[in-house]
N, C-alpha and C positions, 0 to 999 in steps of 0.2 A: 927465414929470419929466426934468430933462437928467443925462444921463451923466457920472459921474467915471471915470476912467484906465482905460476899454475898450480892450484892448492886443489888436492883429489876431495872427492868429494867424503870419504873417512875420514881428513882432518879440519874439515867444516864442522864450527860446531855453533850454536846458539852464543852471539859473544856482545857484546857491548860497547862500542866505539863512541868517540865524540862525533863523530862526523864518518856517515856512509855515503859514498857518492855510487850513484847509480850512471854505467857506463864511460867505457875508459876510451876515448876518441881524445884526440889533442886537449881539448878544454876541461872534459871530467880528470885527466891525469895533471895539468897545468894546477887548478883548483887544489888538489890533492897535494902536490908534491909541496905547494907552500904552503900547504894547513900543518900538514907532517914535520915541516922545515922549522915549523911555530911553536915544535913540542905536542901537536894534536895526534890521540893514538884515532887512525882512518883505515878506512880499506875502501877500493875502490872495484868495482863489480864488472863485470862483461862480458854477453853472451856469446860473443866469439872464442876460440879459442888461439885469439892473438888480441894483444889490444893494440887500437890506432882507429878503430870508426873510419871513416873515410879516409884518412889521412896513415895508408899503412901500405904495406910491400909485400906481396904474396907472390908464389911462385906459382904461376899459372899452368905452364910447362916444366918440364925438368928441366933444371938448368937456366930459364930465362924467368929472372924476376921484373916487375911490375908496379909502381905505384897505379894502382887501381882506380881510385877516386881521385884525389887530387894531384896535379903532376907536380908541379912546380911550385917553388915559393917566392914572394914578395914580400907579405903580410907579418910573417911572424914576428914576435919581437924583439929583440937584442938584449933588452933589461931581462926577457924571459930566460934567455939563455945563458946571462952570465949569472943572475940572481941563481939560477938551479945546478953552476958548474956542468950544461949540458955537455959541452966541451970535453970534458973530461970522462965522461959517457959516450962516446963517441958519434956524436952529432960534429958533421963534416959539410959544412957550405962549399959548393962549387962555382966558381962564379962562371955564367955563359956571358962572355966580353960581347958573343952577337944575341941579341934580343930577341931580334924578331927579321926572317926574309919572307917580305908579302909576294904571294906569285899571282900574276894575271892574266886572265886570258888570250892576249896577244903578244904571251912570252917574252913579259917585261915583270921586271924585277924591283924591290925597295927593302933594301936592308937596313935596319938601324939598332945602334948598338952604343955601348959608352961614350965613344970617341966623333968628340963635334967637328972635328974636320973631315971624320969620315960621313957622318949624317949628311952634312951639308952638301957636299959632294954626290950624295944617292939623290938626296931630295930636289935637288938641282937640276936632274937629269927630266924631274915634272914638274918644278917650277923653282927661277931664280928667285922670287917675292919667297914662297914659301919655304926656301933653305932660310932667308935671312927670318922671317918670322917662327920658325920653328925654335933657337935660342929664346927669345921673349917665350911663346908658349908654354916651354919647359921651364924659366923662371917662374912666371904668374901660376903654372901651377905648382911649384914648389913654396910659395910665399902660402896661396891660399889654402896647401895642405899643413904649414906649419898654425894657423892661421884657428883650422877648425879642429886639430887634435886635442886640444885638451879639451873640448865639447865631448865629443866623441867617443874619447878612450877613456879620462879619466873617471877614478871610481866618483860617486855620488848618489848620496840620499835622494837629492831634488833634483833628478835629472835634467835641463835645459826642453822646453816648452813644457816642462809640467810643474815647475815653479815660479811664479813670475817676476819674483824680482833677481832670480838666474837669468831669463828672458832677457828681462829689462840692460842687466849687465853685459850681454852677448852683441845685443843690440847695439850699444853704447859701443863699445868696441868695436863692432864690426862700421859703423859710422866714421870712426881715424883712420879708419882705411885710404889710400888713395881714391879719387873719383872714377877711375879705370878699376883696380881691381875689387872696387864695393857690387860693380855693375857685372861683374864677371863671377863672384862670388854667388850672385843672385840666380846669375845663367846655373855657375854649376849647380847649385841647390834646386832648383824647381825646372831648370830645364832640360833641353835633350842634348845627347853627343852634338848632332848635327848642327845644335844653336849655337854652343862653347864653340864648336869646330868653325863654323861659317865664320866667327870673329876671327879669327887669327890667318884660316888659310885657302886658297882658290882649289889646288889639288884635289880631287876624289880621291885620288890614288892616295894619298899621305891620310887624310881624313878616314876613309874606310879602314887603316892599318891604325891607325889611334884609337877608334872608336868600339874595335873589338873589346877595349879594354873595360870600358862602359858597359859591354854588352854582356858579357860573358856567362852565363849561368842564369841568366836575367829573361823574365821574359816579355820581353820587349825589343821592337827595332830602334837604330840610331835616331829615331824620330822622335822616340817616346819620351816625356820625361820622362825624369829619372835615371836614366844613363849617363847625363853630363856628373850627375852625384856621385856614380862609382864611379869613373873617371876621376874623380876626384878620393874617393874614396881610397880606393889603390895609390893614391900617392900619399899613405900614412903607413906604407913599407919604405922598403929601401928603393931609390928609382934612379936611372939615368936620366939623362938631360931630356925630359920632354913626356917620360912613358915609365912605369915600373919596372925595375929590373927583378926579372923572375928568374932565379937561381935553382939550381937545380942542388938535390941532398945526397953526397953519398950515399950507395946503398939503397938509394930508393925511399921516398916522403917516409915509410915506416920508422924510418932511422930517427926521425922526430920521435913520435912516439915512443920508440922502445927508449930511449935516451930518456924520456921524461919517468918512463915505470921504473927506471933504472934509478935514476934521481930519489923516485917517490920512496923506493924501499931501500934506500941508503937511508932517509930521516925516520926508516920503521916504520915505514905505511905498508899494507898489504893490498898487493894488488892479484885480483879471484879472476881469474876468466874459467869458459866453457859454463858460464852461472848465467841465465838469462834470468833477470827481478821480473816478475811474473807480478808482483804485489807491493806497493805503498801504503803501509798499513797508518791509519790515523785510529786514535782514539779524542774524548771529550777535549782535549788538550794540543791535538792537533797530530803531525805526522810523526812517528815514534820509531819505525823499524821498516823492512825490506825483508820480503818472501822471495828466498832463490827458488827456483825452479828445482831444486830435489826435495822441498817442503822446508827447507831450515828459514831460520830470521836471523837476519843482523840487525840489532837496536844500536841507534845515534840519536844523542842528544840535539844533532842536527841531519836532516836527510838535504844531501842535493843531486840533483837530477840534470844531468848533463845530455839527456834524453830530448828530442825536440819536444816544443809543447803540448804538440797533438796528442805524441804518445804516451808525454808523461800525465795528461792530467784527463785523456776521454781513455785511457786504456790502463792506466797501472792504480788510476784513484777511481773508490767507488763515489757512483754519483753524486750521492748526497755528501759526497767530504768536499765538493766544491761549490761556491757559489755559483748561481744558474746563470747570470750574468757574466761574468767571468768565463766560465764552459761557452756560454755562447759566441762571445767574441773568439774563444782559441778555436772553436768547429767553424769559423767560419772566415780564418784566413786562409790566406792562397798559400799551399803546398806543394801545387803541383809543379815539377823542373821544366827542363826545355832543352836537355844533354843528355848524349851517349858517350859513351867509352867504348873504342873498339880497339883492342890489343895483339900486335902480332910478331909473332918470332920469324926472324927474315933469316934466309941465308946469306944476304948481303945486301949493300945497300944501292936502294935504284938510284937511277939518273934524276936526274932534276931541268926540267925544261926551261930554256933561257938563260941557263949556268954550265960554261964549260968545267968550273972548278969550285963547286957547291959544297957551301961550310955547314956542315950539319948540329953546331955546336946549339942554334937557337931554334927559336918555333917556328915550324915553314908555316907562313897561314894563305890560303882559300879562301878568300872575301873579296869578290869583285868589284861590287859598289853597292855604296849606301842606298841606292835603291833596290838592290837586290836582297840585302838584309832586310830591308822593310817587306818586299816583298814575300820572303821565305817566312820571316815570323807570322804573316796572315794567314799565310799554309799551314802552319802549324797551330793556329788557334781553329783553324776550321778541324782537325783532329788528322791534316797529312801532313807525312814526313817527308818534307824537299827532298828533289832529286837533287840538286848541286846545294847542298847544306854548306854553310860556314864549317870550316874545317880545321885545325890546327893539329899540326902535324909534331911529334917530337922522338928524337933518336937518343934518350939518355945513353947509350952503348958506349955512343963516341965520346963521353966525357965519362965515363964511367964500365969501362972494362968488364968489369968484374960483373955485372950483371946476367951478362950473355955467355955460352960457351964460345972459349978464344974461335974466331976467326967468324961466329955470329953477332945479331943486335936484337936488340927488342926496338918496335916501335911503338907507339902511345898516337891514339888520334881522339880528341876533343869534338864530336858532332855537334852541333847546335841549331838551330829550334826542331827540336823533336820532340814531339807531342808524348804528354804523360797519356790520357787518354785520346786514342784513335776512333779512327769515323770508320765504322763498318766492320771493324777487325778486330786481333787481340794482337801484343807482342809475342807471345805464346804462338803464332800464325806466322807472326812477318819477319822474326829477329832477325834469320839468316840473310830472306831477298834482302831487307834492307840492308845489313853487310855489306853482300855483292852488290849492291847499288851506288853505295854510299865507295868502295874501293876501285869500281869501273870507273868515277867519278874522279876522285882523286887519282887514277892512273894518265887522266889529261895533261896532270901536271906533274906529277913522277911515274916517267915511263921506265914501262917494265915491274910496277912495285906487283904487281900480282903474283909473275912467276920467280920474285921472292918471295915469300911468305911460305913456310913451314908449318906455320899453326894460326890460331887467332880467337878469342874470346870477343865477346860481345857483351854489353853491359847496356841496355837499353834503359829509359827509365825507368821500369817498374823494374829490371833486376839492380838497378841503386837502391832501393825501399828495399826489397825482399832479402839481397844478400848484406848489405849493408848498413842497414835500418836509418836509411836518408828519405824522412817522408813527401812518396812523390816523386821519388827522386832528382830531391831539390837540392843542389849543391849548400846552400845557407841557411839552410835548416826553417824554411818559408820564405816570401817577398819581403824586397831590398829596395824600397822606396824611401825616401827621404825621411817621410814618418814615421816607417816602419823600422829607423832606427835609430831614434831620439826616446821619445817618452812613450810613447806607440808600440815599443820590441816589449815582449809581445803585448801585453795588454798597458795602454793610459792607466797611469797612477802604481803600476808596476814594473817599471823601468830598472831597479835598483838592487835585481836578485831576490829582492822578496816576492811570496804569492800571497795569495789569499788563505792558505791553511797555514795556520800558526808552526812555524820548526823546518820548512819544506820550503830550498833556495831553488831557483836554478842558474847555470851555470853552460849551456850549450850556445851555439851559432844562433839559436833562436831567440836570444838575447839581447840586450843590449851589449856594443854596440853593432854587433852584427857577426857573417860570416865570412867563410873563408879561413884560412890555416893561419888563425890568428892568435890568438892565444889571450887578449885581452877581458872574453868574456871571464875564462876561467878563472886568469890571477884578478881581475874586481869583485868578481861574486866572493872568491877567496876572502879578501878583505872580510866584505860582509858577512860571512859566517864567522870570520873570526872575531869581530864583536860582540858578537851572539854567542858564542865561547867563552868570551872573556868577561864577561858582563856578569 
């Protein structure tokens, strides 16, 4: 990927900004690019020597790039991209017309994709009831996702459950509802995939391929609540009839970001990487400036930290700059993920079992049945990592050329419940067997993929924390429970980009309204500094 505005460390100097953001992942440059856009002189910080946080494209091998962290997109937003002229930065959507083909272990297959004559037709093949109920499904939850967005995404002072005659108003509203969808509204919010799911359809087979969607990064099985939420949640991107439609970005997820740094220092924002902030400095008055890592300071009249909470407020602020209260509730949400990433350079692409003519265009997924999800996530709370883990397989190559050397692909595989800490071991011990475990495995159902593979990276959860700075490596930057992304993200009564240190927003996944390659926390927290600005 080429570099926007890597500034050496000879012309860092002691400088003055309205607004310093700390760490340039999708949300810190999102933030940034429409402070800059507002006339605010910013710069924005980041200890890699690429910005994009999880959400970036590295060359793992020569010649074969990578979105690392996050593959694919649903979530981002449209206002974001035309509000910043992404477009014109060369952010390039690809649409994958096939979503998703579920493979199973008795070499049966379930593809579904844009087109409702073709779904209906797949899904038919496991149940005629649930072809005809799969239409309804994909409305009620498109009603209910237009339903809860403006809850959700829109900026506010008095976030929804932490003011009550907001409360009262949600309420009120969500009561005009029809009688069917107030009671399904209810399911998605407080209950699980498999509750939302058992309404509408008989199939395992269709159920277990929706309900990944609920699952994903999450830790928790289709049983738990709180997954019918994200099921829900994911339909506040762009979605086809039934299930998010996850697009794939030219170029690889980085192309997001570098298009937004791009953006950022077209309005004269400077964007610092190879800088890691080491220091949130506060004085009587409250947070004042940012210590890089070669001893300089950058002062802003506003600091935000686009840093997940953990590390922005028990590692970069001293103790006593935070209330104790406050500290204790951010030490003591859940951080830890439940994902790997294992990346590999193929010389060609294997067969696909129960497909003489397999469209690599979508995500193969590996999930047998919703009791085997349940089951594998108890594995992993015990501290082991499944031998036949939830899988999700992707070939960006094929929609995307230019990644791989002509006539190679890259492929991207999604692990899931992989325990951040393990029973009796380190990943430091296991990375590689689990690899070749995890690849034997998936060779059940793409034969041959072994003796493709040229190269391959591993990305276990503690190398998402360590290379990446995803604590835990938690794709959301902490737990995606229902209240944990109302008034609750992250602490009650701080919902609204404000902290408890006077000057100091934040602005990350660890936010309201949550995560994912969204982009909402960024451009709201935005907002709110810029009253703070302007005031």
């Amino acid at each position: 990927m080429g570099e926007f505005a890597t500034v050496s460390n000879s012309e860092l100097e002691d400088e003055s900004y309205d607004a310093v953001i700390v760490g340039a992942g999708h949300n810190g440059l999102v933030c940034a690019a429409y402070l800059a856009q507002a006339g605010h002189r910013v710069a924005v910080v980041e200890r890699r020597h690429t910005v994009g946080g999880a959400c970036v494209t590295d060359e793992l091998f020569p010649g074969y790039r990578f979105s690392t962290a996050s593959l694919a997109t649903a979530l981002f937003r449209r206002e974001i991209v035309d509000d910043l002229s992404l477009a014109k930065h060369g952010l390039e959507l690809i649409p994958r017309d096939l979503a998703v083909t579920a493979l199973f272990p008795d070499g049966r297959t379930l593809a579904l994709g844009s087109d409702d004559d073709f779904n209906a037709a797949q899904i038919a093949r496991f149940s005629r009831r649930d072809a005809q109920a799969y239409v309804e499904y994909g409305q009620t939850m498109q009603r209910l996702g237009k339903f809860v967005e403006p809850y959700l995404t829109g900026a506010s002072r008095t976030p929804l459950f932490d003011d009550v005659p907001a409360l009262k108003a949600a309420l009120a509203a969500a009561a005009e509802l029809p009688d069917q969808d107030l009671r399904r509204l209810t399911l998605a919010l407080f209950g699980s995939a498999r509750d939302l799911l058992d309404d509408f359809f008989e199939s395992d087979e269709l159920k277990v391929t929706l309900s990944t969607d609920g699952t994903v990064g999450y830790d928790g099985g289709p049983s738990d609540p709180g997954t019918a939420y994200l099921l829900l949640y994911h339909q506040l991107g762009s979605t086809d009839s039934g299930r998010p439609s996850w697009g794939q970005v030219k170029g690889g997820m980085g192309s997001i970001t570098q298009a937004l740094a791009a953006a950022c220092r077209e309005y004269r924002g400077e964007v610092i990487t190879g800088q890691p902030v080491t220091r949130i400095q506060v004085d009587g008055e409250g947070a004042r400036a940012v210590e890089l890592g070669d001893g300089r300071v950058l002062r802003g009249r506003a600091i935000v930290s686009a840093a997940d909470p953990r590390t922005t407020f028990l590692r970069l602020l001293d103790a006593d700059a935070v209330p104790a209260g406050y500290r204790h509730v951010i030490a003591g949400r859940d951080y830890e993920g439940v994902a790997a990433k294992i990346h590999l350079a193929l010389d060609h692409l294997p067969r696909v079992r129960g497909l003489d003519d397999p469209d690599y265009r979508g995500t193969m997924l590996i999930a047998p049945t919703m009791d085997h999800l349940d089951r594998i996530r108890a594995e992993a709370k015990r501290g082991r990592p499944p031998l036949e883990p939830h899988v999700e397989c992707t070939f960006p190559s094929v929609l995307d050329p230019g990644l791989a050397p002509p006539g190679k692909h890259v492929m991207s595989m999604f692990v899931q419940y992989v325990p951040y800490t393990l029973s009796g071991t380190t990943w430091d011990d296991i990375r590689e067997s689990f690899a070749d475990r995890t690849l034997e495995f998936v060779e059940q159902y793409l034969p041959g993929l072994g003796a493709a593979v040229l190269d391959r990276k591993v990305f276990s959860p503690l190398d998402l924390e360590r290379e990446l700075g995803l604590p835990g490596g938690n794709l959301y930057h902490g737990a995606m429970s229902p209240l944990d992304v109302f008034a609750g993200r992250p602490v009650a009564g701080f919902a609204d980009h404000h902290t408890p240190v006077p000057g100091l927003f934040l602005c990350g996944s660890g936010t309201r309204p949550g995560g994912g390659v969204f982009g909402v926390p960024g451009k709201n927290a935005s907002e709110v500094v810029r009253r703070r600005l302007e005031s």
